[in-house]
MMTF fields as JSON, N, C-alpha, C and O atoms, coordinates in Angstrom:
{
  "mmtfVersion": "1.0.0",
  "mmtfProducer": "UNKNOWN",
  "numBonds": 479,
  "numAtoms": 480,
  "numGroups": 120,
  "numChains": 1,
  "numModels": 1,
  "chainsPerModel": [1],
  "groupsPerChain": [120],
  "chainIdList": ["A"],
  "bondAtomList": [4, 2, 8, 6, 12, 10, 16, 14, 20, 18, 24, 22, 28, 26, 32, 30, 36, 34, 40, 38, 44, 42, 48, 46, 52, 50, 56, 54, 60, 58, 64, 62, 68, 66, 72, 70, 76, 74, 80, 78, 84, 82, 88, 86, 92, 90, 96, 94, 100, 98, 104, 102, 108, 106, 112, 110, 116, 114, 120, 118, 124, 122, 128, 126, 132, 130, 136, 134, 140, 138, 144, 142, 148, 146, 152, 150, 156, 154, 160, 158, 164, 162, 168, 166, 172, 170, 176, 174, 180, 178, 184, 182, 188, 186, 192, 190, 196, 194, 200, 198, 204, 202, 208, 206, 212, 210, 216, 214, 220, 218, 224, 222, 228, 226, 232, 230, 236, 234, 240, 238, 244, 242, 248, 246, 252, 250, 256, 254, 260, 258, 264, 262, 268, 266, 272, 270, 276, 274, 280, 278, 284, 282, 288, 286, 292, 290, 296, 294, 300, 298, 304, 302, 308, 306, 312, 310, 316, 314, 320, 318, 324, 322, 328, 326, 332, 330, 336, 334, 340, 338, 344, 342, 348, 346, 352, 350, 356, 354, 360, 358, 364, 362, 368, 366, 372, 370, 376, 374, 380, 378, 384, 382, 388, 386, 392, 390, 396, 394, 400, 398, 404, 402, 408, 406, 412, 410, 416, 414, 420, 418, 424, 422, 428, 426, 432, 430, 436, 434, 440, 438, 444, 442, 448, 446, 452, 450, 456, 454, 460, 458, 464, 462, 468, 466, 472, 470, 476, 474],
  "bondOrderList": [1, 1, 1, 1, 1, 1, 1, 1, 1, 1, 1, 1, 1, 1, 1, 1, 1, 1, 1, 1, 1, 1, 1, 1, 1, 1, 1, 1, 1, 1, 1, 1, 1, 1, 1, 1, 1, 1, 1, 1, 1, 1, 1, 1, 1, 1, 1, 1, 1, 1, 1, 1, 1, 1, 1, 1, 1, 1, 1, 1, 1, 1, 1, 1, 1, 1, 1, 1, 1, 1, 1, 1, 1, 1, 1, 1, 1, 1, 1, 1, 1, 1, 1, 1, 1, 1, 1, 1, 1, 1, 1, 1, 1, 1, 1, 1, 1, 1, 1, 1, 1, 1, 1, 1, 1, 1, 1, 1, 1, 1, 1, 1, 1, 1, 1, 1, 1, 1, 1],
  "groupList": [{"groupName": "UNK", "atomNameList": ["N", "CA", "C", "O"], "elementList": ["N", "C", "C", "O"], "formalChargeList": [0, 0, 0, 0], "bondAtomList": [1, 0, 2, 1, 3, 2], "bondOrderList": [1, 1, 2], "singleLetterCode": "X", "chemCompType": "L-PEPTIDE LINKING"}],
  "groupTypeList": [0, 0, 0, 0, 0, 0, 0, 0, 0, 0, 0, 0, 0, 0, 0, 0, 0, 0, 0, 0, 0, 0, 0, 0, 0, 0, 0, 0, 0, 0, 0, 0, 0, 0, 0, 0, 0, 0, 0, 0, 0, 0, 0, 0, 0, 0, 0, 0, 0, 0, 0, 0, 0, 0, 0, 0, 0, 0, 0, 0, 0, 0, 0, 0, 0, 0, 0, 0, 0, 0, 0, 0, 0, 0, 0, 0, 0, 0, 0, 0, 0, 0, 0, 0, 0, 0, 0, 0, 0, 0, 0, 0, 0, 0, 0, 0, 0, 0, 0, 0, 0, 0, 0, 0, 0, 0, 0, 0, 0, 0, 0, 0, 0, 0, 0, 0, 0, 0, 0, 0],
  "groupIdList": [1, 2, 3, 4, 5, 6, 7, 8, 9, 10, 11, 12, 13, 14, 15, 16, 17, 18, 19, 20, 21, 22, 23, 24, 25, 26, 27, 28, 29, 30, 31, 32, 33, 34, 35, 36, 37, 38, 39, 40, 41, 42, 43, 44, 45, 46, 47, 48, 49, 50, 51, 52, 53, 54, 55, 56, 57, 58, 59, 60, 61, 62, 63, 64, 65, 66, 67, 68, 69, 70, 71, 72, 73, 74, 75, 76, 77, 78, 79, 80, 81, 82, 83, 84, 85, 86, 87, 88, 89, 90, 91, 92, 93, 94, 95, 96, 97, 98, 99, 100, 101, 102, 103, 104, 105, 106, 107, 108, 109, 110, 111, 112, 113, 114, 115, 116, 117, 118, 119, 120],
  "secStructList": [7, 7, 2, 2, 2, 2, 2, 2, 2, 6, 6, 6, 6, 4, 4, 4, 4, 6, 7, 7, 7, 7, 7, 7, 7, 7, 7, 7, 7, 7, 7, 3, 3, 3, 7, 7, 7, 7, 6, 6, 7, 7, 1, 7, 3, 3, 3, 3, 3, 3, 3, 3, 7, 1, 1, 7, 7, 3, 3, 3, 7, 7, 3, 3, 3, 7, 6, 6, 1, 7, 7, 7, 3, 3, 3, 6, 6, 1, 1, 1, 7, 7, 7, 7, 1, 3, 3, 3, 3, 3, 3, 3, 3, 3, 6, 6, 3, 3, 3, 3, 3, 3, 3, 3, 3, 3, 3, 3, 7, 6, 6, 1, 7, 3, 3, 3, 3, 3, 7, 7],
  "xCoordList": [-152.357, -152.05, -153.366, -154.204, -153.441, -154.801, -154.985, -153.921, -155.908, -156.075, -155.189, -154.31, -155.585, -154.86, -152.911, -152.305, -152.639, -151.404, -150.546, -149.637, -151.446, -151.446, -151.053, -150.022, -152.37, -151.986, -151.477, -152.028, -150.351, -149.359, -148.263, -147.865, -147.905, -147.171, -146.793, -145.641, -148.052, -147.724, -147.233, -146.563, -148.049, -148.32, -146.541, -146.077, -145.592, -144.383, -143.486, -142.276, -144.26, -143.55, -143.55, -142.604, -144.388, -145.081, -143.595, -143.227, -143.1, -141.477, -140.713, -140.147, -140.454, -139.567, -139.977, -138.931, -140.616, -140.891, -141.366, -141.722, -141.295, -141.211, -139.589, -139.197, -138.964, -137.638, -136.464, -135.738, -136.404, -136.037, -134.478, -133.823, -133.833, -132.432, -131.786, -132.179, -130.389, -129.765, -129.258, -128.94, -129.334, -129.852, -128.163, -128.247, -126.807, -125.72, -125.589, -126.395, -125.045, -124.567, -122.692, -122.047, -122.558, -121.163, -120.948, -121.806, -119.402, -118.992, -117.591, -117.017, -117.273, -115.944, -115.074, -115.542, -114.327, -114.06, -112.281, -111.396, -112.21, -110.469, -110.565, -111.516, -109.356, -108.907, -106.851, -106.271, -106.06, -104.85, -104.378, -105.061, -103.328, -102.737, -101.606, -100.818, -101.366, -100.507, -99.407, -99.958, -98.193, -97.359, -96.317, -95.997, -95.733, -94.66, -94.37, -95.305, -92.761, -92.397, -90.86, -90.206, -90.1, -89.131, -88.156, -88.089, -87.278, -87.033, -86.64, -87.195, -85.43, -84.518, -85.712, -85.628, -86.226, -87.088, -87.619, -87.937, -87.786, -88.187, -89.495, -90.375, -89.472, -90.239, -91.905, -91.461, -92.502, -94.162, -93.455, -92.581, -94.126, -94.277, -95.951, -96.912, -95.821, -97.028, -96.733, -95.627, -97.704, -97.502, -98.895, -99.946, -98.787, -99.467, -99.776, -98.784, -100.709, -100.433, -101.612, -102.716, -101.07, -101.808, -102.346, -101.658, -103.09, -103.462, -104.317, -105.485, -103.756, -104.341, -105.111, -104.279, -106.025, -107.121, -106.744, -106.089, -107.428, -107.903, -108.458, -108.215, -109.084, -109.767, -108.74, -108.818, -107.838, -106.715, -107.319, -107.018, -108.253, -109.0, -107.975, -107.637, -107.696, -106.521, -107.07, -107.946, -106.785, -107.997, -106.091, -105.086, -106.479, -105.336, -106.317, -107.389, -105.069, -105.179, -104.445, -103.879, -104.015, -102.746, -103.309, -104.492, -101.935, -102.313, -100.974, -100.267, -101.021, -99.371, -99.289, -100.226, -98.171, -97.676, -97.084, -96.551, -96.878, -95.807, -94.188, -93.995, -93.438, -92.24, -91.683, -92.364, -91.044, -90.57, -92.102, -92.02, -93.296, -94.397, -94.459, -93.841, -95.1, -95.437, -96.875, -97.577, -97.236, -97.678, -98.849, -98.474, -100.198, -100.907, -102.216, -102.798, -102.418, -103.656, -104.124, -103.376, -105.721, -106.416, -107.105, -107.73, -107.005, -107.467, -108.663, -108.352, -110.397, -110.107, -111.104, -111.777, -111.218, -111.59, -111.257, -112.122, -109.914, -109.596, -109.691, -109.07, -110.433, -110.631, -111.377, -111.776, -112.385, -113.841, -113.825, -114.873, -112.795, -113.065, -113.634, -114.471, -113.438, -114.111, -113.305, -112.253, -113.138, -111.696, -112.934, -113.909, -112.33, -113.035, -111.603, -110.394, -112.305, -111.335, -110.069, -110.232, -108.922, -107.779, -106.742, -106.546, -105.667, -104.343, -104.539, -105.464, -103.367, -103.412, -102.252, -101.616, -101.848, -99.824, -100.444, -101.663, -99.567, -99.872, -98.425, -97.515, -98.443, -97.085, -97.208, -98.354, -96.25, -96.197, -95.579, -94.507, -95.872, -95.087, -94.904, -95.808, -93.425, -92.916, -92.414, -91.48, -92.846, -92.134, -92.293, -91.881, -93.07, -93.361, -92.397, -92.231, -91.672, -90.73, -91.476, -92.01, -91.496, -91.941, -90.835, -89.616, -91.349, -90.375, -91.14, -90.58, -92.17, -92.497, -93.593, -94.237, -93.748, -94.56, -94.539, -93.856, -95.499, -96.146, -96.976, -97.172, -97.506, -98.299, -99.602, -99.237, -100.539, -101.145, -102.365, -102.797, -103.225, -104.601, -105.669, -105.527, -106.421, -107.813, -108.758, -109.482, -108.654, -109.803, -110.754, -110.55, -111.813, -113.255, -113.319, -113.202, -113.636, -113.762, -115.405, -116.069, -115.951, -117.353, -118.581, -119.776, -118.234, -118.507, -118.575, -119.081, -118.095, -118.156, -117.038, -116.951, -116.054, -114.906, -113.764, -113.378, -113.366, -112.468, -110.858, -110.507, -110.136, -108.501, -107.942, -108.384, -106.939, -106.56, -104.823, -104.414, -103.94, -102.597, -101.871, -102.073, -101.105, -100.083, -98.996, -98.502, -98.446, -97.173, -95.592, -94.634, -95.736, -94.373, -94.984, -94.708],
  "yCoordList": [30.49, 31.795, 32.567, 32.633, 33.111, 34.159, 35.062, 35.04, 35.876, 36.831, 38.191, 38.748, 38.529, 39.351, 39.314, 40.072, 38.107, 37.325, 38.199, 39.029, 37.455, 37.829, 39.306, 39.718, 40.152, 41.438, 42.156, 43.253, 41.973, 42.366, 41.981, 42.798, 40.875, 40.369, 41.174, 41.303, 41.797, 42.323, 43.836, 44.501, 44.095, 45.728, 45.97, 47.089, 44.859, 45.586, 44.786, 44.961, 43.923, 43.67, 45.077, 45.495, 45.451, 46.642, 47.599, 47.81, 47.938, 49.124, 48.668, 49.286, 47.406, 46.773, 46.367, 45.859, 46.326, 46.55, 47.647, 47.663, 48.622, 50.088, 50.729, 51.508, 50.142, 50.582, 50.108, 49.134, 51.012, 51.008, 50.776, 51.502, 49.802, 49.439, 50.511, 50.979, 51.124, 52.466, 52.455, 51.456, 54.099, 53.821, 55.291, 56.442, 54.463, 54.814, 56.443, 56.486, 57.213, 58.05, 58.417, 58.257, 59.079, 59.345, 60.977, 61.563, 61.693, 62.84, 62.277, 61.242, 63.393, 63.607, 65.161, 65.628, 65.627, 66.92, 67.109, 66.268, 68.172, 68.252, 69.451, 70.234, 69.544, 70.006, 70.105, 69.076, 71.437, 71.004, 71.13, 71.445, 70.879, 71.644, 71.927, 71.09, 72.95, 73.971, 74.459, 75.005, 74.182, 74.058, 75.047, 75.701, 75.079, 75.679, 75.527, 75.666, 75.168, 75.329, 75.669, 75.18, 76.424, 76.566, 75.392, 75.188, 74.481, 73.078, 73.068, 72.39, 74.018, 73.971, 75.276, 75.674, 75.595, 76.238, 76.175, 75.008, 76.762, 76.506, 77.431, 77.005, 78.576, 79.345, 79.975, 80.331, 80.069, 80.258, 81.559, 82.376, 81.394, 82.231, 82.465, 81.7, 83.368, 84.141, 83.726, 83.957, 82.807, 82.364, 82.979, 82.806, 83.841, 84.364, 83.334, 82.978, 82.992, 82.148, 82.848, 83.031, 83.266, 84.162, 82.889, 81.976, 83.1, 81.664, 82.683, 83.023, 82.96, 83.764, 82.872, 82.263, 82.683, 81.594, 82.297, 83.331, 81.325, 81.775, 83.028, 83.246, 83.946, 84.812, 86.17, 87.352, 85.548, 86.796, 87.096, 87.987, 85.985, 86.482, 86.182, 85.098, 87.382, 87.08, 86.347, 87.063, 85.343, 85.146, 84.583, 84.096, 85.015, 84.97, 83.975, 83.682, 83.877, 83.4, 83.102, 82.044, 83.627, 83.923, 82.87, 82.755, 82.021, 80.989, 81.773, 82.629, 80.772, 81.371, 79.641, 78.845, 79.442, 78.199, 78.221, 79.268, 76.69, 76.585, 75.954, 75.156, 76.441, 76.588, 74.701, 73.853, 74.311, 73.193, 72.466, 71.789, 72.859, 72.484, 72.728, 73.759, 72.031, 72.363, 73.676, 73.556, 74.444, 75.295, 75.017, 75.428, 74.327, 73.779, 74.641, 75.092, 74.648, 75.26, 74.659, 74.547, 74.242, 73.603, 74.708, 75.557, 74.718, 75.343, 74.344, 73.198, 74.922, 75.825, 76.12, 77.15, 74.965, 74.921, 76.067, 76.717, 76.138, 77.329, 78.428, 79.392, 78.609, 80.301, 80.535, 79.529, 81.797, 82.278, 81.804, 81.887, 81.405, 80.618, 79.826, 79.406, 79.219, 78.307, 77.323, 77.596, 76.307, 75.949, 75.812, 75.095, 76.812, 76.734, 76.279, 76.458, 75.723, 74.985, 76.907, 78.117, 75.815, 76.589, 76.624, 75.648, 77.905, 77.613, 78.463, 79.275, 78.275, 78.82, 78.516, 77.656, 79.593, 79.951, 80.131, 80.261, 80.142, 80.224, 80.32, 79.494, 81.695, 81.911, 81.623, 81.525, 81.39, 81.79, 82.465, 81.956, 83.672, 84.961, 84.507, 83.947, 84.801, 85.229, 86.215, 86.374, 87.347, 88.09, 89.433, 90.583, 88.815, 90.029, 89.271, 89.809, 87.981, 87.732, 86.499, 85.888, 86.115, 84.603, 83.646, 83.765, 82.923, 81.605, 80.499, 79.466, 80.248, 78.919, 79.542, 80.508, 78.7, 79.241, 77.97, 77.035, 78.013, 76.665, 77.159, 78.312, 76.01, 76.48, 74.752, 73.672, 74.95, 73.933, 73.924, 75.072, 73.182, 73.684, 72.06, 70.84, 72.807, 72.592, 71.941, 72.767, 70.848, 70.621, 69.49, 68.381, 70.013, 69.191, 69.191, 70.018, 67.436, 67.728, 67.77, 68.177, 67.082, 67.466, 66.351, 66.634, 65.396, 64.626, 64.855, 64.082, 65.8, 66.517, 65.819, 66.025, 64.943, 64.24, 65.741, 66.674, 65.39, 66.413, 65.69, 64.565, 66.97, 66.441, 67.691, 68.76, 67.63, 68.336, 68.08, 66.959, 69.01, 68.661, 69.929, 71.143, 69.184, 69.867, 69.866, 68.803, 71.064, 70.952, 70.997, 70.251, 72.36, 71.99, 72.396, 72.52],
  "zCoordList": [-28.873, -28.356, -28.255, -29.154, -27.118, -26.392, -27.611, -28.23, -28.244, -28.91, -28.369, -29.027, -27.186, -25.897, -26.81, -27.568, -26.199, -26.4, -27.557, -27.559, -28.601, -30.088, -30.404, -30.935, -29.843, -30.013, -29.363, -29.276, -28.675, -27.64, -28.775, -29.605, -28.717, -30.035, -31.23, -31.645, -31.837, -32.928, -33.016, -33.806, -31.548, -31.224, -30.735, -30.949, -30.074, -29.936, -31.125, -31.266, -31.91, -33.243, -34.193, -34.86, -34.104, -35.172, -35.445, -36.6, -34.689, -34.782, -35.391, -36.293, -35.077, -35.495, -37.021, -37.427, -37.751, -39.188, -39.996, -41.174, -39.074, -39.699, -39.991, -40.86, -39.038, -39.597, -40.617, -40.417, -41.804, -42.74, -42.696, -41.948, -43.455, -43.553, -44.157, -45.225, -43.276, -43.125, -44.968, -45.611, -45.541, -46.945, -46.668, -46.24, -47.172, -46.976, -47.929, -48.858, -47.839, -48.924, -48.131, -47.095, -49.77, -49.182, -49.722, -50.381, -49.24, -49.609, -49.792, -49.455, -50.47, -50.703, -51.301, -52.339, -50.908, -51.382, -51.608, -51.448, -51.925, -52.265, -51.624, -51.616, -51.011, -50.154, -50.482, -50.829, -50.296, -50.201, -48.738, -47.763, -48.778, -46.722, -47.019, -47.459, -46.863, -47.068, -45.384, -44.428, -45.383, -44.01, -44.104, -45.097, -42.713, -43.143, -41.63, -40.841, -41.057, -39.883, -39.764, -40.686, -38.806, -38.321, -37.866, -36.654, -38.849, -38.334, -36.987, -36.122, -36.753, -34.842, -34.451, -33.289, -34.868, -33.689, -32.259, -32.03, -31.474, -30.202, -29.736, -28.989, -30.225, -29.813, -30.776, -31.868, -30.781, -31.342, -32.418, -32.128, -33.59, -34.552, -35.192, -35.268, -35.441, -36.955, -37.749, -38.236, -38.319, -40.015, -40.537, -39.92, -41.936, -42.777, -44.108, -44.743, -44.417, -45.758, -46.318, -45.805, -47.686, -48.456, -49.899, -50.357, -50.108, -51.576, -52.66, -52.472, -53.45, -55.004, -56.1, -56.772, -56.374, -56.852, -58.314, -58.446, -59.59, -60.895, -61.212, -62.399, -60.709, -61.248, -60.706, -61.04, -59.818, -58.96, -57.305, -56.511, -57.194, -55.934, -54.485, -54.009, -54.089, -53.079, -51.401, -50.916, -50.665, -49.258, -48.541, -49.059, -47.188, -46.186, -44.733, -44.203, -44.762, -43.469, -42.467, -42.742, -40.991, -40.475, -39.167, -38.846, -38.405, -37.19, -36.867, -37.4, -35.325, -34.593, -34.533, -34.499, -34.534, -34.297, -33.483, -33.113, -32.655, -31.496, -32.055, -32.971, -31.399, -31.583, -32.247, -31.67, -32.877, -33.398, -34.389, -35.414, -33.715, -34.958, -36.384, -36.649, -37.67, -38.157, -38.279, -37.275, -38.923, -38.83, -40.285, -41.382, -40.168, -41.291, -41.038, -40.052, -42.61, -42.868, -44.325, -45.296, -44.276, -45.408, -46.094, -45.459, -47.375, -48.704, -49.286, -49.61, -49.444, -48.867, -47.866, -47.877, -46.772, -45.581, -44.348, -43.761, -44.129, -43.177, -43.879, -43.431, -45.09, -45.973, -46.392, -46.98, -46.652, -46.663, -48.383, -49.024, -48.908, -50.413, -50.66, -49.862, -51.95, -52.808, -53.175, -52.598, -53.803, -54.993, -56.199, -56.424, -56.721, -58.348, -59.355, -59.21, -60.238, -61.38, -61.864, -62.023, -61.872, -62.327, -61.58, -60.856, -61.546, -60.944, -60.017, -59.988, -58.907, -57.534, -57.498, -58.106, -56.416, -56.011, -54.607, -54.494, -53.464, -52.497, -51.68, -51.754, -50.777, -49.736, -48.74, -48.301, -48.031, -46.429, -45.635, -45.309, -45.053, -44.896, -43.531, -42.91, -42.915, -41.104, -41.115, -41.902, -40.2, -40.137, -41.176, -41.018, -42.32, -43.67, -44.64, -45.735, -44.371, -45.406, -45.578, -44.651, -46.949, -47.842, -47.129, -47.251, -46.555, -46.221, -46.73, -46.364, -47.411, -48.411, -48.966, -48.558, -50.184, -51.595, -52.004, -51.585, -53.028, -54.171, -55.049, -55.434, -55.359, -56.667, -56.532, -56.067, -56.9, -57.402, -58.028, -57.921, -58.679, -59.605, -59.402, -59.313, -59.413, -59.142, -60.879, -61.434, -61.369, -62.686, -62.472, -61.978, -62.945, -63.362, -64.944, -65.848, -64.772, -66.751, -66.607, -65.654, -68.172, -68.405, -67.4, -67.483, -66.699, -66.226, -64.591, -63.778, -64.391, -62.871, -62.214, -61.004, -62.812, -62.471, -61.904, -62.608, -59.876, -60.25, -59.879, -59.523, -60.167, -60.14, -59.671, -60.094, -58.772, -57.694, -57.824, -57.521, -58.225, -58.849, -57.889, -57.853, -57.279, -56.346, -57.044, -57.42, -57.33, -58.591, -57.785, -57.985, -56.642, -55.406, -54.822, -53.628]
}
């Protein structure tokens, strides 16, 4: 092989051993989803879902849904919140009236291990 040859060779070998084998990471988060729909419904409603955190911190968040849909919203992704460790109740108002409610809590032990318990 020509010298020329050679270093043509190496010069478009060269990239191809600079690039580093893809070096994976992962996420993971908790999250609840919180619903509520009109079963024979037909027509679009206002759903309000209000969620009261551990410390009493109240955060809302209102969608319109289409008529026979469920009507979902993630805690606490769709809300200017947090999920900090403890209990949480959470409604869903139509109309100004509660038509579904729950409850569920949020724990990390000392190990940064967390657990996410939907109670109803």
């Amino acid at each position: 092989m020509s010298p020329r040859r050679l270093f043509t060779t190496l010069l478009c070998a060269a990239p191809l051993a600079t690039i580093a084998a893809p070096i994976w990471q992962q996420s993971a988060s908790a999250e609840v989803e919180l619903g509520v729909r009109d079963k024979y419904g037909e027509t679009p409603f206002r759903a309000e879902f209000v969620v009261v955190g551990p410390e009493g911190r109240r955060e809302t968040k209102a969608i319109t849904v289409e008529g026979g849909a469920f009507g979902l919203v993630r805690y606490p992704a769709d809300f200017e919140g947090y999920l900090a460790p403890g209990a949480y109740r959470w409604t869903a108002r139509v109309g100004g009236k509660v038509v579904a409610s729950g409850r569920f809590s949020f724990e990390q032990d000392e190990r940064g291990r967390q657990r996410l318990v939907v109670e109803d």
